[in-house]
N, C-alpha and C positions, 0 to 999 in steps of 0.2 A: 751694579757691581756683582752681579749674579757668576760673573765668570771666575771670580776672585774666589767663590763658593764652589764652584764644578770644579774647576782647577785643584782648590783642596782636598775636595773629597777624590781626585782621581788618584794627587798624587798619596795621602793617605793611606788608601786601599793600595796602592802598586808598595805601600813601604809593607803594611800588613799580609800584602801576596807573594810580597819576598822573603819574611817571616815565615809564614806558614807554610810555604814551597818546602824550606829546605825542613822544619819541625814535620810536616803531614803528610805532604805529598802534594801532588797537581790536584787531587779531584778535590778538598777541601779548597785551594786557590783559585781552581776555576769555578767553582762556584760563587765564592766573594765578589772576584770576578764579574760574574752574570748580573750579579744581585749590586752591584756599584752600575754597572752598565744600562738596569732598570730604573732603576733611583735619579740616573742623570737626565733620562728620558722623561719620566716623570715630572720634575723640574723644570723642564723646556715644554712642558705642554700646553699650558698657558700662553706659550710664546707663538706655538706654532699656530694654537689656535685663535690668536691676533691677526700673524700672517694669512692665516686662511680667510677669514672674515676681510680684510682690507682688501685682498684680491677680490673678493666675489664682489665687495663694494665695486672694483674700478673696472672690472668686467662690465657689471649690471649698466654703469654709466656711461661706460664707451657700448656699449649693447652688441658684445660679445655673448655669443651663444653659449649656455652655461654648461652647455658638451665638452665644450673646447677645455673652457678651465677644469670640470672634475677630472677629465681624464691627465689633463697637465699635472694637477696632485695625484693623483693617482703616480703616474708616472714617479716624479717627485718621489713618494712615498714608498716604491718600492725600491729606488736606488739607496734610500736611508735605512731599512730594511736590510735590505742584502749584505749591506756594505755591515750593518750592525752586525750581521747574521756571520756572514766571510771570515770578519776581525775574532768572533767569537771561536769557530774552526783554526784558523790557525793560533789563537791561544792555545787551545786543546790540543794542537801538533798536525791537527789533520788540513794540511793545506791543498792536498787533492779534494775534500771535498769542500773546504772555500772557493775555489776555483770553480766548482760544478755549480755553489751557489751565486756565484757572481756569472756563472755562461746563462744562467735559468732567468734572472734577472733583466738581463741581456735584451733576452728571446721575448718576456714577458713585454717590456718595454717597446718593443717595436710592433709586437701586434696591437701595443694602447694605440701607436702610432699614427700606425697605417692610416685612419678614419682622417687623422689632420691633414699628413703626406697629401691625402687625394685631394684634402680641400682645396690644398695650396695649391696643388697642380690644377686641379678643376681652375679657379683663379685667374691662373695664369695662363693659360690656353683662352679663356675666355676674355681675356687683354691682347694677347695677340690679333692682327689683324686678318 
């Protein structure tokens, strides 16, 4: 029932950041803000690092190369990043540079890529007749 716990605390701090918007200002709310957005991470950390552990188990046992999976989280991890990062920019008003942070992302992601792209191609050239 943990979501029943994120859920409160998101919508708590958005009633506290609608409060303090209109009493302080933005730079007080967006730091609440930040500081609610750290706390829920935190929270999920355990969680994530369940999922990360049961992946490397099922990699290990199909005898997947353990390249493939860190760079998958890796991957993974910087789309939950950016996307963290993006959302926090356009709190702040600056959605030009949420934008720049979701293109860098983007960019990041596909040079993790490439090394898998080739395997699969490699692969597959090599099933061909």
């Amino acid at each position: 029932m943990e979501i029943f716990q994120i859920v409160g605390l998101g919508l708590t701090a958005t009633l506290i950041i609608v409060m303090v918007r209109q009493a302080r200002g933005a730079d007080t709310a967006l730091l609440i803000s930040l500081v609610t957005g750290a706390i829920i991470f935190l929270l999920l950390l355990d969680r994530i690092g369940t999922v990360v552990k049961v992946l490397a188990d099922l990699s290990e046992r199909a005898g997947i190369n353990q390249f493939y999976l860190d760079t998958i989280l890796k991957i993974i991890g910087i789309a939950y990043v950016a996307e963290f990062g993006s959302q926090v920019c356009r709190d702040a008003g600056e959605n030009a540079i949420a934008v720049k942070v979701e293109l860098a992302a983007k960019v990041l992601i596909m040079v993790l890529a490439i090394p898998i792209i080739v395997a699969i191609l490699e692969s597959i050239v090599r099933l061909l007749p």
